[in-house]
C-alpha positions as CSV (number, residue, x, y, z in Angstrom):
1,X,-2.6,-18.3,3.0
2,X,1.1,-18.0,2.6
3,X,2.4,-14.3,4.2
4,X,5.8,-13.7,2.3
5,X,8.1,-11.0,2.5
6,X,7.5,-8.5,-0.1
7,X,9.9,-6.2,-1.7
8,X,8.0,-2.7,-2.0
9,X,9.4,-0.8,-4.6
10,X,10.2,3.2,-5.1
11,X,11.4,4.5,-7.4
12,X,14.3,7.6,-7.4
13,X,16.1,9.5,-9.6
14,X,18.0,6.9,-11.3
15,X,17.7,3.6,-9.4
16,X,15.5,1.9,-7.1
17,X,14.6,1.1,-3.1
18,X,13.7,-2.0,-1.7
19,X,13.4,-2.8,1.7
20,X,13.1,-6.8,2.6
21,X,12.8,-8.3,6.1
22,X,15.0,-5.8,7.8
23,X,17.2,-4.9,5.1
24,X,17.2,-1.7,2.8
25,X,18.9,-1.6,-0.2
26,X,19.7,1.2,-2.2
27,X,20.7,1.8,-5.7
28,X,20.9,5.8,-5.9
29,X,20.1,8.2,-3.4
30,X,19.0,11.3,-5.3
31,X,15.4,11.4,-5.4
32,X,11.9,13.6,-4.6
33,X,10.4,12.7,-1.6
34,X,8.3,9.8,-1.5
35,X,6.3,10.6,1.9
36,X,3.4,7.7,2.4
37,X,2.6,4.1,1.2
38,X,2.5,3.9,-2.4
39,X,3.6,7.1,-2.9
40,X,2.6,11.1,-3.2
41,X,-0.9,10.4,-4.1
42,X,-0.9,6.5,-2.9
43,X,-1.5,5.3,-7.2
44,X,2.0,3.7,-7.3
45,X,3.1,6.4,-9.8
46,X,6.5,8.3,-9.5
47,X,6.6,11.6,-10.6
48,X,10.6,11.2,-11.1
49,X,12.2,11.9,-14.7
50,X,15.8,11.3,-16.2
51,X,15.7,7.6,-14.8
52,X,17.3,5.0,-16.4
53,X,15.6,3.0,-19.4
54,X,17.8,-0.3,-19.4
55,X,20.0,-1.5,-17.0
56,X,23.4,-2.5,-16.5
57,X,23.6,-6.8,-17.0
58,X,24.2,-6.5,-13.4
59,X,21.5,-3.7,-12.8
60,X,21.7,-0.2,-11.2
61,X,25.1,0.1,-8.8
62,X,24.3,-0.9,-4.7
63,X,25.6,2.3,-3.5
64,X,24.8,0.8,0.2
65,X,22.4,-1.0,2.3
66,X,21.3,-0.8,6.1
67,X,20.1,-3.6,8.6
68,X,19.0,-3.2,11.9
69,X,16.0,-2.1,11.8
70,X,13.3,-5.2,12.8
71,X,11.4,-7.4,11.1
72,X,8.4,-6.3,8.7
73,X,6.1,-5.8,6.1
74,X,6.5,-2.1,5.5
75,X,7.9,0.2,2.9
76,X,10.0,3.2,3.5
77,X,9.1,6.4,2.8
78,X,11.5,9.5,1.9
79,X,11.0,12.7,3.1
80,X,12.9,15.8,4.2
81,X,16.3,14.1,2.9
82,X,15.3,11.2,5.7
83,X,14.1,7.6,5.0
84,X,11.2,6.5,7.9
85,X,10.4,2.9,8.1
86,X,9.2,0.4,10.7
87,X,10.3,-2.7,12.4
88,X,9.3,-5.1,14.9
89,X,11.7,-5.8,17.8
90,X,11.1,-8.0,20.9
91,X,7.3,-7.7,20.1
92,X,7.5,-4.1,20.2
93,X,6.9,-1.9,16.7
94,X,9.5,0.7,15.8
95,X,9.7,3.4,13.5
96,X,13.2,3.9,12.8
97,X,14.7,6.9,10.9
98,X,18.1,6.8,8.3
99,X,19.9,9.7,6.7
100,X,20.7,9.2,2.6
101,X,23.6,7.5,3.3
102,X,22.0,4.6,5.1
103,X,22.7,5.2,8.9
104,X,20.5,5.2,11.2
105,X,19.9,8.4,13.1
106,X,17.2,7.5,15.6
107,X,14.6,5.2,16.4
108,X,11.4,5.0,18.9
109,X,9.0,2.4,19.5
110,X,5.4,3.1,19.2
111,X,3.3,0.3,19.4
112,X,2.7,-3.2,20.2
113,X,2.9,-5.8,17.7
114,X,0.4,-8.1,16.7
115,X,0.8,-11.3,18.0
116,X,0.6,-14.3,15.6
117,X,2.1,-12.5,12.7
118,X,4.3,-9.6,14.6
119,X,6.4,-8.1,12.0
120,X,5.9,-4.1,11.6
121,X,3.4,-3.6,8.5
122,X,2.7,0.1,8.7
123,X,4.2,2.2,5.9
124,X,5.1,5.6,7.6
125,X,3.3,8.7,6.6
126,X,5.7,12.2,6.6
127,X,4.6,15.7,6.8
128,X,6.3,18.3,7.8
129,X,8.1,17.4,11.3
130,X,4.9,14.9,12.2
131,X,5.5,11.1,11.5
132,X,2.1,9.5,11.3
133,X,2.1,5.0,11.8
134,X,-0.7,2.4,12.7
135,X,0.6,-0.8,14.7
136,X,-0.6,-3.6,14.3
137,X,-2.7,-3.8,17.3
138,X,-4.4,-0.8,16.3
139,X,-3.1,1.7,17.7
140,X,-2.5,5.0,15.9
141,X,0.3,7.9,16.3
142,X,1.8,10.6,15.9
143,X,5.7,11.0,16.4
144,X,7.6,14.4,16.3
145,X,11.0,14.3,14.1
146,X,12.4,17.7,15.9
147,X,12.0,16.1,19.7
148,X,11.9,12.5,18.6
149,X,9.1,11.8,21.1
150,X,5.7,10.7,20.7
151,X,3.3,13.8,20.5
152,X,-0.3,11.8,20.7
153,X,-0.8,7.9,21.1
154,X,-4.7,6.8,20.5
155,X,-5.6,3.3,21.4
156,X,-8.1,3.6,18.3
157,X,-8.9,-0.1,18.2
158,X,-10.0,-0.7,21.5
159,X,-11.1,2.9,21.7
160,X,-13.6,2.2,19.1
161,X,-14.1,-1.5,19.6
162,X,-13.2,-2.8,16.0
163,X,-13.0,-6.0,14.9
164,X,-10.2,-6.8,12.2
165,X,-9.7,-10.6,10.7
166,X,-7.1,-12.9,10.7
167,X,-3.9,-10.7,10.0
168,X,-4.3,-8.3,12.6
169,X,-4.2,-4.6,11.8
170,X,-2.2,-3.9,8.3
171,X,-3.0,0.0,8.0
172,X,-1.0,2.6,6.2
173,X,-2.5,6.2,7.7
174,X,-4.0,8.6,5.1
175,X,-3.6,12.3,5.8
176,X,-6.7,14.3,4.3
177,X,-6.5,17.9,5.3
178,X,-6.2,17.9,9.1
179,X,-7.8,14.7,9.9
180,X,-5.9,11.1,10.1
181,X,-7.5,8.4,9.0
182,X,-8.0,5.0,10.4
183,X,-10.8,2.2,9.8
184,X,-11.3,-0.2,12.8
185,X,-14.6,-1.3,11.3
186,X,-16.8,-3.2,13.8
187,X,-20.0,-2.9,15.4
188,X,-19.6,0.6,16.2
189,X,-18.2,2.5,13.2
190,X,-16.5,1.5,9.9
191,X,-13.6,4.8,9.1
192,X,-13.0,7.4,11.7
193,X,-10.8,10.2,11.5
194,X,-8.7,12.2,13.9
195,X,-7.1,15.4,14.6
196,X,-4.2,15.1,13.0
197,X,-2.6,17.6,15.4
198,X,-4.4,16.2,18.5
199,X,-5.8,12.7,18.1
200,X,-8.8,13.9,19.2
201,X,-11.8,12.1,17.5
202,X,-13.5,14.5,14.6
203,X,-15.8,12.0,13.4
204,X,-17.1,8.4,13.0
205,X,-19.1,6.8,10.2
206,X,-22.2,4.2,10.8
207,X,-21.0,0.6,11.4
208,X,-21.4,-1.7,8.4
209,X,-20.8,-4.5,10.9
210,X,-17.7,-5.3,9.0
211,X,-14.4,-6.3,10.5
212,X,-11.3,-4.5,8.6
213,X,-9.7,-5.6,5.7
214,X,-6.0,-4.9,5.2
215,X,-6.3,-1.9,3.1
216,X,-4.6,1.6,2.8
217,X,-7.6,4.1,1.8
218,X,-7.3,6.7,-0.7
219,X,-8.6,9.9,-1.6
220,X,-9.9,11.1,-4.5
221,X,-11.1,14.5,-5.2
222,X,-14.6,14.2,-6.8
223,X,-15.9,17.8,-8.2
224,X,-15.6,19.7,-4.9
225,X,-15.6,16.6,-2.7
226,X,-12.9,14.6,-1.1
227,X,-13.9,11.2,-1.6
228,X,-12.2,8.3,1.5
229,X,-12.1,5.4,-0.8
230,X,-11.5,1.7,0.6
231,X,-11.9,-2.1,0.8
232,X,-13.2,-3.4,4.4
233,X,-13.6,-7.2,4.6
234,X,-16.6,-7.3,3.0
235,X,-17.8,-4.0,1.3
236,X,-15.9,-1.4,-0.9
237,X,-17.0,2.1,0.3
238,X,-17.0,6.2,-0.6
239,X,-16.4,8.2,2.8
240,X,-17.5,12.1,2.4
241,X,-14.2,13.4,4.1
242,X,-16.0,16.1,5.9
243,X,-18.5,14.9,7.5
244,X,-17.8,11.0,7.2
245,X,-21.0,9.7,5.8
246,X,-20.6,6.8,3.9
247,X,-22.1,8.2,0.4
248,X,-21.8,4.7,-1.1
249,X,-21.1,1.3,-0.5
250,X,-20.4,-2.2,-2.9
251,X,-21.0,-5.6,-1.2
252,X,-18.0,-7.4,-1.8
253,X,-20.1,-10.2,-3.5
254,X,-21.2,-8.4,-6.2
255,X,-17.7,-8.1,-8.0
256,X,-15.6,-11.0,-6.1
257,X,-16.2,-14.2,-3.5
258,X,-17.1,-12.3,-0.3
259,X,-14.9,-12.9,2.9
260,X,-11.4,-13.3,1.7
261,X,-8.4,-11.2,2.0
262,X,-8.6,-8.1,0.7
263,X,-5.2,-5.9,1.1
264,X,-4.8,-3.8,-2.0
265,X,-5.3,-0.6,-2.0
266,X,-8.1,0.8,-4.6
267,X,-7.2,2.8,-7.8
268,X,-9.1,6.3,-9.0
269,X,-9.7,7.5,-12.2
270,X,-12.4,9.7,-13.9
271,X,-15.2,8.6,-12.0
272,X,-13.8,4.6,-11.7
273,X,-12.9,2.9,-8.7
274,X,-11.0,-0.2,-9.7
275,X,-10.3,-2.7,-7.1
276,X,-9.2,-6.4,-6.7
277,X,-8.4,-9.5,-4.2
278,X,-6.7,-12.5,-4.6
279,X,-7.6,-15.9,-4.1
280,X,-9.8,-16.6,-7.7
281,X,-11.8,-13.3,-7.2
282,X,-11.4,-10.6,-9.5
283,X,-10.4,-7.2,-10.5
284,X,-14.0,-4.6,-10.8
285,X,-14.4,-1.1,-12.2
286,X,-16.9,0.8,-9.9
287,X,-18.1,3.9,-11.7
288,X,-19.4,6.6,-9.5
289,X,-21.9,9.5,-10.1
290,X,-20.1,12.8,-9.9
291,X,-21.5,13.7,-6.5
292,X,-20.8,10.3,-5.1
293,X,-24.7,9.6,-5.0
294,X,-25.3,6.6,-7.3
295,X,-22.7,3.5,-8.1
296,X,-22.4,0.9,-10.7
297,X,-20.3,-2.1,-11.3
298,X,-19.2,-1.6,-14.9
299,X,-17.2,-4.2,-15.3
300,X,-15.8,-7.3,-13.6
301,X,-12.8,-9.3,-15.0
302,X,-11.7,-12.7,-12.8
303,X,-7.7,-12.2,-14.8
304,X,-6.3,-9.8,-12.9
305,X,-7.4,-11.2,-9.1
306,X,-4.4,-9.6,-7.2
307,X,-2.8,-10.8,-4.0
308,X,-0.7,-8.0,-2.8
309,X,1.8,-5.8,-4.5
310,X,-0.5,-3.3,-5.5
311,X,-1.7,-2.6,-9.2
312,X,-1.1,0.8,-11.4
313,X,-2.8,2.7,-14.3
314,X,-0.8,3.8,-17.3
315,X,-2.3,5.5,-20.0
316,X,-5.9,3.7,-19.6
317,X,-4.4,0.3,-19.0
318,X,-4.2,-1.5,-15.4
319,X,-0.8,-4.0,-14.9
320,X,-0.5,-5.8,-12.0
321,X,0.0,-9.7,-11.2
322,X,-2.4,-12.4,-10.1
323,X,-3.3,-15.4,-8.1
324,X,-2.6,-19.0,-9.3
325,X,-1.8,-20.2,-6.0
326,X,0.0,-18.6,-2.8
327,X,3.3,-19.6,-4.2
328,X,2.3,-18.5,-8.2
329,X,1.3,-15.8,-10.8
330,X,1.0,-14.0,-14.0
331,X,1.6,-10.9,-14.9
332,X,-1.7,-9.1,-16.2
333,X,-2.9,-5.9,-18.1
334,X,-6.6,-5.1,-18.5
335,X,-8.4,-2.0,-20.6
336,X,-9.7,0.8,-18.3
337,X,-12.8,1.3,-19.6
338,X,-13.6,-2.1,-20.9
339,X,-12.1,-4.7,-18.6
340,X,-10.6,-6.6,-22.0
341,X,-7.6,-8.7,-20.6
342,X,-5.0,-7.2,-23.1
343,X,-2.2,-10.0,-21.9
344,X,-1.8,-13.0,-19.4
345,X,1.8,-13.8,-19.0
346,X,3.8,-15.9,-17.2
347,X,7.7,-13.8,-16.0
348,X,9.2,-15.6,-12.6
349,X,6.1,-15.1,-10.1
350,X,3.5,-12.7,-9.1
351,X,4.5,-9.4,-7.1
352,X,5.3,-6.0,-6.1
353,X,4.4,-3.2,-8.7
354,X,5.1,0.4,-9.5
355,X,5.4,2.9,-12.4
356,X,7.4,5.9,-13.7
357,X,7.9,7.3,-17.0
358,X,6.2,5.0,-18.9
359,X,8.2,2.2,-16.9
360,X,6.9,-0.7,-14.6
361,X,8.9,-1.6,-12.0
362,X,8.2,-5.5,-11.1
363,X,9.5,-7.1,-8.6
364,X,8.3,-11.0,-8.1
365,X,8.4,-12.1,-4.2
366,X,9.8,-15.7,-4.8
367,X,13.4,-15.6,-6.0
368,X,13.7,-11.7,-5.6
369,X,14.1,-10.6,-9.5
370,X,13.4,-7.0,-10.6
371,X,12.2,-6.2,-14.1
372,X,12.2,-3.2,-16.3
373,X,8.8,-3.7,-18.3
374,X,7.8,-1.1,-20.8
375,X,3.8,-0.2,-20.1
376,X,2.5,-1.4,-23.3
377,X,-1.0,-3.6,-23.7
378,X,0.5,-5.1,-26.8
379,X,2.5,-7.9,-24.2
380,X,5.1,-7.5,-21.3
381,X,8.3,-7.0,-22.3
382,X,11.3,-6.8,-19.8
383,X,13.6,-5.0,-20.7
384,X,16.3,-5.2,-18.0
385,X,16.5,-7.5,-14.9
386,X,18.7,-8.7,-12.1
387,X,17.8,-10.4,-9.0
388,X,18.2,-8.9,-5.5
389,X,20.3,-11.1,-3.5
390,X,20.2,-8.9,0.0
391,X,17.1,-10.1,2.5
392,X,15.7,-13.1,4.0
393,X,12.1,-13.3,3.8
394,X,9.0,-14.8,6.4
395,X,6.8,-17.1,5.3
396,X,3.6,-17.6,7.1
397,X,0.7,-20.2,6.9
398,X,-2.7,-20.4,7.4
């Protein structure tokens, strides 16, 4: 397995972020807040109008860019006119904190790396004056913005003796009400969740004997129920957020090969689950039973087998890229309901993905070129691109 550098994408107002091994780059700086991995409610989608159609030859105007700020795998998230992102430093994870302008106004380290891949891969989650990150050797917590001091620490890997694969811990937290969520997997549990205001353990799941994949959960609201939606190493599973009793549960091997690398984080839609791993698996529909009770596979397409970058829905269509190799891949779009690959195209490489206004956003991770795509199944047009030239990159193999 090859572990590149990839640009993760927001989008603002008018422009774009990127942030690439230690380097953010900016292109406007008006822009709603964008407060957790993969945005407000973790689908890729910005809610942001008024932005920009077609580019400048040269694309959007670098208004600045900031370095300093470690080594990783993260994404930056915006709130409260701040930008929060992590970085790895002398072994040592640390979440570092910039104004709009690109300086940075304070940092604090909260974890230790982990060891054979160390770079920082938590993407920070903002609310209110309580930064939430994962390290990457599990441990989960809670930082304070008004005292810039840690308020809880939780050793939650050790504390709940999971078991991870190859990668370490990649983990993005998910707030869902007052709880923090964090999946160590193992022989003891599968998801737990904490006090968000505490750390304190509120509850655990059964153990599916699983180790952890390198997944972000979501959650999706199901009638009256929250749903805690993820991919572990080897099943893809509905957590009742209440209570955390796992209401339903996919073996891996029914829509993929079983095992690999799973690190994209599901997609939710009108009772469908969709969810896809790289390495010549596949992309899956899961449909669900509106109290969570019953599951099917409704569909399983081998096209759109995803290695990261994430995937988005657009007006019933899924676009995202896929696996050829570590080092290639097309761009894809599959029907919703039906799974019908709509296009397989070839643009630069595979990568990074993200949506607004009809838009996609795709960045490819292997000579650093943005597109504009307009979200259309009848092929993938770019409209716009430019390549970004700030950044270095780590490469990594297995």
């Amino acid at each position: 397995m090859v572990l590149r550098r990839t640009i993760k994408n927001i989008v603002l107002s008018v422009g774009v972020w990127f942030f690439a091994f230690g380097i953010v780059y900016i292109a406007n700086i008006q822009a709603a807040d964008w407060p957790q991995w993969r945005g407000i409610n973790r689908n890729g989608i910005s809610e942001e109008t008024g932005l920009l159609k077609e580019w400048p030859a040269e694309g959007p105007k670098l208004l600045w860019s900031a370095t300093g700020i470690g080594a990783g795998f993260s994404s930056p998230s915006i709130s409260n006119g701040a930008i929060y992102v992590t970085g790895m430093v002398d072994n040592k994870e640390k979440l570092y904190v910039l104004d709009l302008s690109g300086n940075i106004k304070w940092s604090i380290e909260y974890g230790k790396a982990f060891q054979s891949t160390p770079e920082a891969r938590t993407t920070p989650t903002v609310e209110g004056n309580s930064v939430y990150v994962i390290s990457g050797s599990g441990e989960v917590v809670c930082i304070d913005t008004d005292s810039q001091a840690i308020k809880w620490s939780v050793p939650a890997l050790n504390l709940f003796e999971g078991e991870y694969g190859s990668w370490g811990v990649a983990e993005s937290p998910l707030l869902v009400d007052d709880n923090v969520i964090y999946t160590p997997c193992g022989k003891k549990t599968t998801v737990v969740a904490l006090s968000k205001d505490t750390g304190e353990t509120v509850w655990t799941t059964e153990s599916l004997n699983d180790h952890s994949g390198y997944v972000s959960p979501i959650v999706a609201q199901m009638g009256e129920k929250k749903e805690i939606i993820t991919y572990t190493g080897n099943n893809v599973i509905g957590v009742d957020a209440l209570n955390g009793y796992i209401d339903w549960k996919i073996a891996g091997s029914e829509i993929s090969s079983p095992g690999d690398i799973n690190c994209v984080s599901p997609i939710y839609s009108d009772s469908g689950v969709f969810v896809t791993s790289g390495y010549n698996d596949a992309g899956a529909l899961i449909k669900i039973s509106y109290d969570a009770s019953q599951t099917e596979v409704a569909w399983v397409n081998p096209a759109l087998d995803t290695h990261h970058g994430g995937v988005v829905l657009v007006d019933g269509y899924i676009y995202g890229s896929n696996w050829l190799d570590n080092e290639h891949g097309n761009w894809v779009c599959l029907d919703w309901n039906s799974g019908k690959t709509m296009y397989e195209t070839k643009w630069n490489n595979k990568g990074s993905i993200i949506s607004a206004e009809g838009m996609l956003y795709c960045y490819e991770e292997q000579r650093g070129t943005l597109g504009l795509v307009k979200a259309s199944p009848d092929g993938f047009n770019v409209i716009s691109s430019f390549k970004i030239t700030l950044g270095g990159g780590a490469q990594r193999i297995q």
